[in-house]
BAMIMI-523542 format. One record per atom (N, C-alpha, C): atom name; x, y, z. Coordinates in nm, 3 decimals, decimal comma, padded with zeros to 5 digits. Layout:
N
atom CA | u X | v Y | w Z
...
***
This chain:
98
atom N | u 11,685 | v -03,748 | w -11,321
atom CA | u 11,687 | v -03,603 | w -11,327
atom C | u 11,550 | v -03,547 | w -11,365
atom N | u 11,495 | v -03,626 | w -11,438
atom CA | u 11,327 | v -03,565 | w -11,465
atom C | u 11,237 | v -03,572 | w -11,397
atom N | u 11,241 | v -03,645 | w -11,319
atom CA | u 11,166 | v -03,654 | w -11,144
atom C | u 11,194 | v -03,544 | w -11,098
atom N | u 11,338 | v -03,477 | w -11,055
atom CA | u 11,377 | v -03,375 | w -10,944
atom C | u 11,341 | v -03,238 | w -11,090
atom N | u 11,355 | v -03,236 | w -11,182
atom CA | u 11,289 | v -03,148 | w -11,275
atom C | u 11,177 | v -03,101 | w -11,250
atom N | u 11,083 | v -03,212 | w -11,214
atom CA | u 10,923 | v -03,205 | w -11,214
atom C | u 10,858 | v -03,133 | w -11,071
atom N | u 10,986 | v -03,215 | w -10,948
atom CA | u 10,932 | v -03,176 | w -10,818
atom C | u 10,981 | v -03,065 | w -10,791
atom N | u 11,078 | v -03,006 | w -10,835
atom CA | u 11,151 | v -02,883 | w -10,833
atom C | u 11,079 | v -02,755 | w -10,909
atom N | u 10,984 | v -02,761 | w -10,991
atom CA | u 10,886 | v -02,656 | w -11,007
atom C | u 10,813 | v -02,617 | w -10,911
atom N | u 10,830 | v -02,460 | w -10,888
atom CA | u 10,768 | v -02,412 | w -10,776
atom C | u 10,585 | v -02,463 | w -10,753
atom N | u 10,561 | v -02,514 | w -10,648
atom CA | u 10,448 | v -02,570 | w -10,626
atom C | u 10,399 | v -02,716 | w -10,624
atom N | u 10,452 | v -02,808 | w -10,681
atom CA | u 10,461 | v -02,886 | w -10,673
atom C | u 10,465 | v -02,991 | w -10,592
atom N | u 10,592 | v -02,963 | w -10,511
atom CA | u 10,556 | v -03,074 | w -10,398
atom C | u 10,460 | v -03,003 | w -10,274
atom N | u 10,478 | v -02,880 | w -10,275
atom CA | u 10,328 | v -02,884 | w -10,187
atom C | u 10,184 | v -02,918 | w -10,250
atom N | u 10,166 | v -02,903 | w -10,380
atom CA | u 10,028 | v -02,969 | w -10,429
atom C | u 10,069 | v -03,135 | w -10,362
atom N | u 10,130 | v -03,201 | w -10,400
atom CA | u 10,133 | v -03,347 | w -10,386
atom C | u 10,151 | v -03,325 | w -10,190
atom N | u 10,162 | v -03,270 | w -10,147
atom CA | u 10,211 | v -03,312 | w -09,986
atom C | u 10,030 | v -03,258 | w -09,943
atom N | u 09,968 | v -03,144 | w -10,043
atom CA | u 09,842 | v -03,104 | w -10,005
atom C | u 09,719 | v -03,297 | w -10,015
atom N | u 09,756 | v -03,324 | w -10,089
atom CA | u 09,692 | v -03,490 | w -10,132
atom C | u 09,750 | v -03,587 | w -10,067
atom N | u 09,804 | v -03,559 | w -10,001
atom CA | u 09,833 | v -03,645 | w -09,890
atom C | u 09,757 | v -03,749 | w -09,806
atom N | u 09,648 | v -03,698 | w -09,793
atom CA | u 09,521 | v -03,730 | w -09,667
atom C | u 09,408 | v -03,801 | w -09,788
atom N | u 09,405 | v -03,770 | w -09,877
atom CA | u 09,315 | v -03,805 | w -09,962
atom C | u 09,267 | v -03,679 | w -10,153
atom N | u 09,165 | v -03,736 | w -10,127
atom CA | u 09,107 | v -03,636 | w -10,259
atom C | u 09,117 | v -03,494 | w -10,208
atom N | u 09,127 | v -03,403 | w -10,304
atom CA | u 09,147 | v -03,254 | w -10,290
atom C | u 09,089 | v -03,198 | w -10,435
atom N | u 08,993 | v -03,092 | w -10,453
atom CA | u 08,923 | v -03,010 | w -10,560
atom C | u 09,060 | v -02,902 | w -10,588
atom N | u 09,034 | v -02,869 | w -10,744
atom CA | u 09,121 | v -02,787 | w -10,735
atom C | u 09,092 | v -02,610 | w -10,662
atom N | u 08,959 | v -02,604 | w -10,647
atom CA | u 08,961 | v -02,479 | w -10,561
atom C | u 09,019 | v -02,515 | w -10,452
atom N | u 08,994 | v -02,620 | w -10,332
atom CA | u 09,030 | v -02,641 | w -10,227
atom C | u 09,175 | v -02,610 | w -10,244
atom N | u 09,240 | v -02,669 | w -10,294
atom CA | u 09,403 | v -02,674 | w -10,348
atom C | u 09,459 | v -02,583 | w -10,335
atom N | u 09,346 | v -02,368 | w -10,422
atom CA | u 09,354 | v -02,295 | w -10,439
atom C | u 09,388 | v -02,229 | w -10,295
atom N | u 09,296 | v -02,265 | w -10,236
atom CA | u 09,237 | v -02,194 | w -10,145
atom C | u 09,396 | v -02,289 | w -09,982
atom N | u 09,410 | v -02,396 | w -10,006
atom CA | u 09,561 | v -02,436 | w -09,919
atom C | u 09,636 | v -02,365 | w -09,962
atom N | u 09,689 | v -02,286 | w -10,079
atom CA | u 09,829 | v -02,318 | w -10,125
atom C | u 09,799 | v -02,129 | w -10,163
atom N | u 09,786 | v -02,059 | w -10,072
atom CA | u 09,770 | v -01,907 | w -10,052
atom C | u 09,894 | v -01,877 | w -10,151
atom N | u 09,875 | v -01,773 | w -10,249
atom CA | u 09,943 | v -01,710 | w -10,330
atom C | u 09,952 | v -01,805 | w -10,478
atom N | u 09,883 | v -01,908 | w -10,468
atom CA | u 09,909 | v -02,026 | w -10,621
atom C | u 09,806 | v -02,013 | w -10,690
atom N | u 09,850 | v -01,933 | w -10,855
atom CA | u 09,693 | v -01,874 | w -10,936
atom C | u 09,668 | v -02,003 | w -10,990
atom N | u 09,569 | v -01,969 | w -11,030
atom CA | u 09,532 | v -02,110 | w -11,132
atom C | u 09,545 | v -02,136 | w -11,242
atom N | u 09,643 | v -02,042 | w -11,307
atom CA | u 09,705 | v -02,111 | w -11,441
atom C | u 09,841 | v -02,181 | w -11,371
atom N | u 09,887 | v -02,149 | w -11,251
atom CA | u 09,989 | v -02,268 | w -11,228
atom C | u 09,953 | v -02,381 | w -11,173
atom N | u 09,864 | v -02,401 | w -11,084
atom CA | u 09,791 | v -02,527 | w -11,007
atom C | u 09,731 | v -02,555 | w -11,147
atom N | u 09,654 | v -02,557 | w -11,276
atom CA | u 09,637 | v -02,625 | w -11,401
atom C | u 09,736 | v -02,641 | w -11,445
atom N | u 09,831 | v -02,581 | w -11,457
atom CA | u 09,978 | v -02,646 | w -11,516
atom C | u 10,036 | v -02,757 | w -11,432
atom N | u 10,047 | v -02,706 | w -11,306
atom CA | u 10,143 | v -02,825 | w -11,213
atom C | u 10,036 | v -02,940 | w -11,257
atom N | u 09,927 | v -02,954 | w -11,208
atom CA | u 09,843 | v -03,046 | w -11,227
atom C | u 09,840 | v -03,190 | w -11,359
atom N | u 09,864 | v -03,074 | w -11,431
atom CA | u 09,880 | v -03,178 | w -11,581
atom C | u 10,004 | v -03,214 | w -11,574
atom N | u 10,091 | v -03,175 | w -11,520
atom CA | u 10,238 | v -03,191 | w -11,552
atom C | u 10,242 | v -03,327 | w -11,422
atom N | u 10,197 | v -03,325 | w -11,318
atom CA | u 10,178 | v -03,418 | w -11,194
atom C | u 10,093 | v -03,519 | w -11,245
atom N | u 09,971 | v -03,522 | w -11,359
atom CA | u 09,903 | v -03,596 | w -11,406
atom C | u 09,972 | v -03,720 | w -11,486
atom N | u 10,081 | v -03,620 | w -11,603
atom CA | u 10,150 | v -03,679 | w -11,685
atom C | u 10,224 | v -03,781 | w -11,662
atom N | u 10,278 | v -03,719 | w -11,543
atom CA | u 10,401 | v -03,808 | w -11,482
atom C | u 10,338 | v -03,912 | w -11,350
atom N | u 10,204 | v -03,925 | w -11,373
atom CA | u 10,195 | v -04,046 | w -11,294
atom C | u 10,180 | v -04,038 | w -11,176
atom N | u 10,168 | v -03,969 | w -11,087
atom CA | u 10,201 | v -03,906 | w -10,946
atom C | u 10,072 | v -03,842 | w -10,890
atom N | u 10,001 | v -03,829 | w -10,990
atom CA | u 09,844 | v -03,816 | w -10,929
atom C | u 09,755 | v -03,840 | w -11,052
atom N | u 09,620 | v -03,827 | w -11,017
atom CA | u 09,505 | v -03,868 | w -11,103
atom C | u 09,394 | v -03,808 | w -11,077
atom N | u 09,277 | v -03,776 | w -11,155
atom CA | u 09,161 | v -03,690 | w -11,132
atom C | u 09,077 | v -03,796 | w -11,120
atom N | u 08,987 | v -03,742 | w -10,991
atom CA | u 08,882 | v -03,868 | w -10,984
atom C | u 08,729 | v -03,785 | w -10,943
atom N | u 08,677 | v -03,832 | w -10,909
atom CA | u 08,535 | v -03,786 | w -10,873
atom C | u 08,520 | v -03,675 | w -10,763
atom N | u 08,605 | v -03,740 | w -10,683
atom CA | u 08,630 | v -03,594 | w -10,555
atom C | u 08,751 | v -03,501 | w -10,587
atom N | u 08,797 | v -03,481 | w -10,693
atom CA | u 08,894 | v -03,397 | w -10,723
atom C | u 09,011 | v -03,491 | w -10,798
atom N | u 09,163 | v -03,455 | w -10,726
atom CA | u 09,289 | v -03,509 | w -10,722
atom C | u 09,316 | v -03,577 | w -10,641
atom N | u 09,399 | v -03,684 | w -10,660
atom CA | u 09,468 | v -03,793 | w -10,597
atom C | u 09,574 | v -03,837 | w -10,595
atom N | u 09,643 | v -03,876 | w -10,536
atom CA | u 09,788 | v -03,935 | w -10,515
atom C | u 09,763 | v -04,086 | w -10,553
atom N | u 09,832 | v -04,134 | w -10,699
atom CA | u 09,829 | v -04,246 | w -10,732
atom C | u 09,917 | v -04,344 | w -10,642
atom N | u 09,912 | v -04,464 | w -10,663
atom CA | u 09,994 | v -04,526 | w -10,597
atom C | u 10,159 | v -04,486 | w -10,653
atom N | u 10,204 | v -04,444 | w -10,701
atom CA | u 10,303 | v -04,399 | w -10,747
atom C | u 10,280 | v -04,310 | w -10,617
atom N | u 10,242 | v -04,224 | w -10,646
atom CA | u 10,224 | v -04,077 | w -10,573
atom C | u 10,256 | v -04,133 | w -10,417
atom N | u 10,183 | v -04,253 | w -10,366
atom CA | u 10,152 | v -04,232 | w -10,252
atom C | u 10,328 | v -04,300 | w -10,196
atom N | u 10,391 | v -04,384 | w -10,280
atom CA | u 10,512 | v -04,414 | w -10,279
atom C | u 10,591 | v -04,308 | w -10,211
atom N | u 10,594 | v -04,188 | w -10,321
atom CA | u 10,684 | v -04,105 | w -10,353
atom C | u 10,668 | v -03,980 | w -10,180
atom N | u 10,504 | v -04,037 | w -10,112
atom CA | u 10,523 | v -03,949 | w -09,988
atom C | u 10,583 | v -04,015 | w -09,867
atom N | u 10,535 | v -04,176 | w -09,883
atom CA | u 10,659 | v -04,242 | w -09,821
atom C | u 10,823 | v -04,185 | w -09,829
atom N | u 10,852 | v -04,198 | w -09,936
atom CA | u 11,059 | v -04,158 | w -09,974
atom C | u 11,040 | v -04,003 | w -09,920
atom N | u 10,953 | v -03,881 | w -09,887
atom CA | u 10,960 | v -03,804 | w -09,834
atom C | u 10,918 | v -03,787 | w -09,638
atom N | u 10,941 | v -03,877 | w -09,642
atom CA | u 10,899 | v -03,849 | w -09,481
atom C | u 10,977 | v -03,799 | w -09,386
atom N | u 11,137 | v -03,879 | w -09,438
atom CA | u 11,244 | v -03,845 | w -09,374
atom C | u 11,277 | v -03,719 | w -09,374
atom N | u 11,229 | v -03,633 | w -09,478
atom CA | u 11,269 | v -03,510 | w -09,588
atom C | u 11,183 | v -03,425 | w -09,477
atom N | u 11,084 | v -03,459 | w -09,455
atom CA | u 10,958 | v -03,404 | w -09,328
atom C | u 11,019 | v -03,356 | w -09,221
atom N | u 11,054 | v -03,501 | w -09,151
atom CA | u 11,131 | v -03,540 | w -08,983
atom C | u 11,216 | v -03,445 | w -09,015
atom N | u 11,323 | v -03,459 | w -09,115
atom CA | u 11,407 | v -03,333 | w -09,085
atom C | u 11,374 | v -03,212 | w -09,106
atom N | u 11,287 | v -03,111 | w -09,193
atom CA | u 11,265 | v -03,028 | w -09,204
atom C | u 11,184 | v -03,015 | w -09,064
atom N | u 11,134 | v -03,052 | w -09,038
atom CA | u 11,054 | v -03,012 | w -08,847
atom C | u 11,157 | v -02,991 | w -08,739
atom N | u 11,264 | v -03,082 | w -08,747
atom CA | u 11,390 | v -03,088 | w -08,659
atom C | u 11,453 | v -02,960 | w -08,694
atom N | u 11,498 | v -02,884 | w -08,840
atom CA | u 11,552 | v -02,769 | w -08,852
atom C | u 11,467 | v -02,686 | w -08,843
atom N | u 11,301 | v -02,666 | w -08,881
atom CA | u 11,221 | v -02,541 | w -08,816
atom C | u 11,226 | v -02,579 | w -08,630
atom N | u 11,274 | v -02,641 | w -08,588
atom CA | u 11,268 | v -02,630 | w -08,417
atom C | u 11,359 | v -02,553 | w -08,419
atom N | u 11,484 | v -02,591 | w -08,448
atom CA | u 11,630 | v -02,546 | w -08,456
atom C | u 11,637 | v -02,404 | w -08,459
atom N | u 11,519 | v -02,365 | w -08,608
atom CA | u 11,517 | v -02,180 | w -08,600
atom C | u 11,457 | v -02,138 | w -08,506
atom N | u 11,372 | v -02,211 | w -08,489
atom CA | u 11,303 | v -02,159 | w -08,361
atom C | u 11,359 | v -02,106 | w -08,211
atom N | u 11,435 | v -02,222 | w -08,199
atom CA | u 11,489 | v -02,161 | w -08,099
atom C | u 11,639 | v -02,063 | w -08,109
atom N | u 11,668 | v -02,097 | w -08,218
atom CA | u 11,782 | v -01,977 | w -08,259
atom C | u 11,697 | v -01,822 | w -08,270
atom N | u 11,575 | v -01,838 | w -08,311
atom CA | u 11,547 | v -01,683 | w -08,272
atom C | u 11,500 | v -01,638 | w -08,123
atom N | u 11,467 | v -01,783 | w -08,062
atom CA | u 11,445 | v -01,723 | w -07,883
atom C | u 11,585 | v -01,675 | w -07,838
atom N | u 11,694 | v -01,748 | w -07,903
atom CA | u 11,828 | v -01,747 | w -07,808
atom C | u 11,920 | v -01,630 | w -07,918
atom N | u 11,873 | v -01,510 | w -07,901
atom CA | u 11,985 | v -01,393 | w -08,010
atom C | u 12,107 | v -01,413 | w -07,970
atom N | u 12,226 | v -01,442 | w -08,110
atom CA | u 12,383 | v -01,442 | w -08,017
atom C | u 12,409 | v -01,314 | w -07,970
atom N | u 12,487 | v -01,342 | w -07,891
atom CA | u 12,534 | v -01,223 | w -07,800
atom C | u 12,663 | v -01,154 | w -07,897
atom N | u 12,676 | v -01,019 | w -07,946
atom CA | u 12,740 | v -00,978 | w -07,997
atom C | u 12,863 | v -00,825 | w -07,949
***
């Protein structure tokens, strides 16, 4: 439950899905994650630090091996979220007929 606690704070798993590819600064971070001030990206951060799931290194943030685990167990979570944004997608080309 303290895992889904942690990822369930707003911002969160998009910081960790933003580190995905590699190192990320926290301006860069700022500057992906449109509308996220920086007393919450410093909060999520330490709180993502704490728990193991990333690490500060020379080029910014990182996805520890923990971290990089945890984007593996989300991939499926991905595939389907792409499969249901198609889904809306085409539910808004096709209006029901009323």
């Amino acid at each position: 439950m303290a895992a889904m606690d942690l990822f369930g704070r707003r911002w969160a798993l998009r910081i960790i899905w933003e580190l995905r590819a590699g190192p990320v600064g926290a301006r860069e971070l700022l500057t992906r994650c449109a509308g996220l001030s920086s007393s919450v990206l410093y909060q999520r951060l330490r709180e993502l630090t704490s728990g193991g799931i990333i690490a500060s290194s020379a080029d910014g943030y990182e996805l520890t091996q923990l971290g990089t685990t945890l984007g593996h167990a989300l991939r499926p979570l991905n595939e389907w979220a792409n499969t249901w944004a198609q889904a809306q997608e085409q539910n808004d080309q096709d209006p029901v007929e009323g």
